[in-house]
C-alpha positions as a Markdown table, in Angstrom:
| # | Residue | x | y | z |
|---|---|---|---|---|
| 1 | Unk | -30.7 | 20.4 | 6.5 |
| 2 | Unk | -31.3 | 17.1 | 8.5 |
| 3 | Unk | -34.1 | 18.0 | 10.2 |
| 4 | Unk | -36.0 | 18.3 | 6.8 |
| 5 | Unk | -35.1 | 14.8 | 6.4 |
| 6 | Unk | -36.8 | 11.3 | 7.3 |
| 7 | Unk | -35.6 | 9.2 | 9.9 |
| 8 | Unk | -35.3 | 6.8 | 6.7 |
| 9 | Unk | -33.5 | 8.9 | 4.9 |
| 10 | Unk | -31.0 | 9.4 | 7.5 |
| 11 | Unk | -30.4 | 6.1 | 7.7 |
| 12 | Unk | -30.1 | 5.7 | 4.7 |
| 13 | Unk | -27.3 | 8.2 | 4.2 |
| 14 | Unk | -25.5 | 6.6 | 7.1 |
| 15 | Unk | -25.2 | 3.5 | 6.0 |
| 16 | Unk | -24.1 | 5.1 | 2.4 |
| 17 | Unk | -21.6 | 6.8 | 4.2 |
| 18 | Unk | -20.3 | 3.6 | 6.1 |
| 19 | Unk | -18.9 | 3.1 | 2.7 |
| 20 | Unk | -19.9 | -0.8 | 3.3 |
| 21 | Unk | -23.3 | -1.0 | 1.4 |
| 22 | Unk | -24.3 | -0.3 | -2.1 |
| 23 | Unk | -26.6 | 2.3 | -3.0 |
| 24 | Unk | -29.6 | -0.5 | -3.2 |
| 25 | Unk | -28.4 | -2.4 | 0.2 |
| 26 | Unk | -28.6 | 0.6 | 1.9 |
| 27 | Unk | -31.8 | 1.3 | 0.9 |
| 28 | Unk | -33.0 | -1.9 | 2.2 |
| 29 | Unk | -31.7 | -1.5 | 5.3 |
| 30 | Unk | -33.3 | 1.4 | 5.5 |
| 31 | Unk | -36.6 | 0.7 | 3.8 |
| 32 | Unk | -39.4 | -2.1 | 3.9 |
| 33 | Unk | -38.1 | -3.6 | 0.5 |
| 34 | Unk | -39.9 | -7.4 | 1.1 |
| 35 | Unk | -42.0 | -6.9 | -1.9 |
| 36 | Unk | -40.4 | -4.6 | -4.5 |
| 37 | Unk | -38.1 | -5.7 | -7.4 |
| 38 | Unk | -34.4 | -5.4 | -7.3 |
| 39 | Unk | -34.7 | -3.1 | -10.6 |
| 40 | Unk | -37.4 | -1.1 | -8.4 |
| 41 | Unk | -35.0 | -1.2 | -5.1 |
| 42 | Unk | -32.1 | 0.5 | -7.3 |
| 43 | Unk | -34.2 | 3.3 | -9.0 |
| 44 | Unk | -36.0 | 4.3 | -5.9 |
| 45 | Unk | -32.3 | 3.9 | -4.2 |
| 46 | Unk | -30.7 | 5.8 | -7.4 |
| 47 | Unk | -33.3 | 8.7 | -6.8 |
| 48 | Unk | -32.7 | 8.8 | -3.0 |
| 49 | Unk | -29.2 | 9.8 | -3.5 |
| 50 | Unk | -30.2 | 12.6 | -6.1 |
| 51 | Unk | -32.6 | 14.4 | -2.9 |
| 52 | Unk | -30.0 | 17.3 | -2.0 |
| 53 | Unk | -30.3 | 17.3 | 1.7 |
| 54 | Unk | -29.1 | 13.1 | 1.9 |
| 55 | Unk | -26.2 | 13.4 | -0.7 |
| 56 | Unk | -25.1 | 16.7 | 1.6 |
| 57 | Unk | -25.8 | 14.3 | 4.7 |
| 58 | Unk | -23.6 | 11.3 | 2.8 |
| 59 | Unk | -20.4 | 13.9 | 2.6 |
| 60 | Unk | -20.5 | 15.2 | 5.7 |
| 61 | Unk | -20.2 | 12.0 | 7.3 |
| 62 | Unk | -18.0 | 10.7 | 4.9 |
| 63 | Unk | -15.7 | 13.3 | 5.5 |
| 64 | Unk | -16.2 | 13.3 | 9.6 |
| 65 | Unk | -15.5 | 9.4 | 9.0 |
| 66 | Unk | -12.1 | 10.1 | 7.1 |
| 67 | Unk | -11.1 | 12.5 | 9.7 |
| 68 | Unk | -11.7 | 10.1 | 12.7 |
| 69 | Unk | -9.7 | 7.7 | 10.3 |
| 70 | Unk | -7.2 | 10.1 | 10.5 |
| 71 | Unk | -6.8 | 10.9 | 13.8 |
| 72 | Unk | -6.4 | 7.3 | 14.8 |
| 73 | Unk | -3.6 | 6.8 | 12.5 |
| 74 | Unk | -2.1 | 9.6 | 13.6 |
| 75 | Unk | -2.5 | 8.5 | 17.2 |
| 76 | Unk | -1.1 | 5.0 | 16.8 |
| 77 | Unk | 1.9 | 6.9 | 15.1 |
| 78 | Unk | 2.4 | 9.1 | 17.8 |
| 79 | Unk | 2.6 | 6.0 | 20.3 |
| 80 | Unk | 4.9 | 4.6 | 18.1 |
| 81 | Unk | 7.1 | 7.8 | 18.2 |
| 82 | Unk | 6.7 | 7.6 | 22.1 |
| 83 | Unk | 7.7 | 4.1 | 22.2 |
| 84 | Unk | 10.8 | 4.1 | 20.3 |
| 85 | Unk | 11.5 | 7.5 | 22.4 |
| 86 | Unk | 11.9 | 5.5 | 25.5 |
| 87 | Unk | 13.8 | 2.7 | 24.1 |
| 88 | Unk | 16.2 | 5.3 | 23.3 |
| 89 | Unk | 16.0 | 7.4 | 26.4 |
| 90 | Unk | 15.6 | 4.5 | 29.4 |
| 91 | Unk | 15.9 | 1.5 | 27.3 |
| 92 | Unk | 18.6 | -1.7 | 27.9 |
| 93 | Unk | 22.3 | -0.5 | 28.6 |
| 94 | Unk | 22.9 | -2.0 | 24.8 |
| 95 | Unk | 23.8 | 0.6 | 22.7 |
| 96 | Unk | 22.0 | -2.2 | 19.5 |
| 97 | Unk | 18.8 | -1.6 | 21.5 |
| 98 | Unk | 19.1 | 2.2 | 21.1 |
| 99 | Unk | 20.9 | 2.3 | 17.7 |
| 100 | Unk | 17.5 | 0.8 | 16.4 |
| 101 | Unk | 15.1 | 2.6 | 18.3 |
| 102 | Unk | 17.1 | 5.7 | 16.5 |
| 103 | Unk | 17.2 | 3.9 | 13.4 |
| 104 | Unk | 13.4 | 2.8 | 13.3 |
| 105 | Unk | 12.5 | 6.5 | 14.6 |
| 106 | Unk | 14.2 | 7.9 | 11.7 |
| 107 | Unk | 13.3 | 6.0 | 9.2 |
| 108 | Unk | 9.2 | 6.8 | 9.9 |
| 109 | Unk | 10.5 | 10.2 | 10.3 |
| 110 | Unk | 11.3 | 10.0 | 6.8 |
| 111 | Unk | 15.1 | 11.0 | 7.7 |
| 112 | Unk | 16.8 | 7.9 | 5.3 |
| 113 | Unk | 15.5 | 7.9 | 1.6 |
| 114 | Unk | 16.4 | 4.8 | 0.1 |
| 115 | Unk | 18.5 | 6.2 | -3.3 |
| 116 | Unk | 19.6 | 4.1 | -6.4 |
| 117 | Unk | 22.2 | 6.2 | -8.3 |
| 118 | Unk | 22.4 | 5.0 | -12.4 |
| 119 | Unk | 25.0 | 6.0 | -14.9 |
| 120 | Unk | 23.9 | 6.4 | -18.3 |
| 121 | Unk | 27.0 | 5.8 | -20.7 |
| 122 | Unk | 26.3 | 6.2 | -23.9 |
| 123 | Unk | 27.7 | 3.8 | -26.4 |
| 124 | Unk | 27.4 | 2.7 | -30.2 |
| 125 | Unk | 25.6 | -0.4 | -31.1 |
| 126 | Unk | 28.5 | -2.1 | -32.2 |
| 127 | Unk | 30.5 | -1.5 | -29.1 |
| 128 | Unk | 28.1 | -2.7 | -26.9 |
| 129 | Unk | 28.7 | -6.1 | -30.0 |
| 130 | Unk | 31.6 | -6.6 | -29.8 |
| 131 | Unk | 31.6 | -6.7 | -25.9 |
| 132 | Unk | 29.1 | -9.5 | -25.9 |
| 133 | Unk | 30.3 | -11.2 | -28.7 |
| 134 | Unk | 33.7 | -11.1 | -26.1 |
| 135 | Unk | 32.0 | -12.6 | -23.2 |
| 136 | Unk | 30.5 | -15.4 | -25.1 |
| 137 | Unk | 33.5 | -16.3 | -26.4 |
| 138 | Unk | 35.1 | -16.4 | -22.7 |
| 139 | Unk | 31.5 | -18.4 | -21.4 |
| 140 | Unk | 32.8 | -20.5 | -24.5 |
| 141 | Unk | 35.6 | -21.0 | -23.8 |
| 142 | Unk | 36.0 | -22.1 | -20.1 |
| 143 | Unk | 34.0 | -25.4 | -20.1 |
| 144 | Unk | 36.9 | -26.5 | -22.4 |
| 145 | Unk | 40.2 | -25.4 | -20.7 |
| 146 | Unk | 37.8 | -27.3 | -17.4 |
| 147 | Unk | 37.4 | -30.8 | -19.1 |
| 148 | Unk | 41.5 | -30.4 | -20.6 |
| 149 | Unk | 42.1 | -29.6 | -16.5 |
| 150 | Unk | 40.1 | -32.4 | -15.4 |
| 151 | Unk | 42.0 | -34.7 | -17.9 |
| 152 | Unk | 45.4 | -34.0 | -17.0 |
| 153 | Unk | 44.1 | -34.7 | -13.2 |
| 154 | Unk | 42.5 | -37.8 | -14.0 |
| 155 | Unk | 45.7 | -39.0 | -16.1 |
| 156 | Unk | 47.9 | -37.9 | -13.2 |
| 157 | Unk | 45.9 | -40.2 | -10.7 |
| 158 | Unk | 46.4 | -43.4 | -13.2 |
């Protein structure tokens, strides 16, 4: 399959499968483009990536990109993992120290699941009326019972 393609058109794949460039940057990066059009530069870049063997060349190494991806992630998580292993095995005589080295280990673990727990109650519109038309009248209500309060304090200081 490669061999049967251009050095060109190998590069040209590669930089399509960096996944940094468009179709028509990677095409000229890959191609003297100095004197063609930028409508020419996407057709002739458009009809590159319909030859078989480069669109085959473009997944492979998108995939065999992903997978390195992968691995790395997976190896910074394992040093994490490590890490917070220690802190729990040979860390500081504090028992806080280790609680949250446990605590941090478990939660990437995905040991705690944060849960919210709702009740549905079901009620008739007028209920659920009459309830606020209750609490207004209480909002209502207090601002006065504080000024009558605030009178009898300021009568009691004269």
């Amino acid at each position: 399959m490669a061999s049967k393609m251009t050095d060109k058109q190998r590069l040209f794949a590669r930089c399509m499968a960096s996944g940094t460039m468009s179709m028509s940057d990677a095409y000229r990066e890959a191609y003297q483009t100095g004197n063609m059009l930028p409508a020419t530069v996407r057709r002739e870049a458009s009809r590159l990536m319909t030859n078989n063997n480069v669109t085959t060349m473009v997944k492979r190494l998108r995939d065999e990109y992903e997978r390195n991806k992968q691995i790395k992630e997976m190896s910074s998580r394992d040093l994490v993992i490590e890490k917070l292993k220690h802190f729990i095995e040979n860390g500081e005589n504090t028992d806080t120290v280790k609680l949250r080295a446990v605590e941090i280990l478990a939660r990437a673990s995905g040991m705690f699941v944060d849960r919210v727990e709702t009740k549905n109650v079901d009620r008739e519109s007028g209920e659920i009326a009459a309830e606020i038309e209750s609490k207004l009248a209480e909002l209502l209500r207090e601002p006065e019972s504080d000024s009558a309060e605030a009178e009898d304090a300021g009568a009691a200081l004269h």
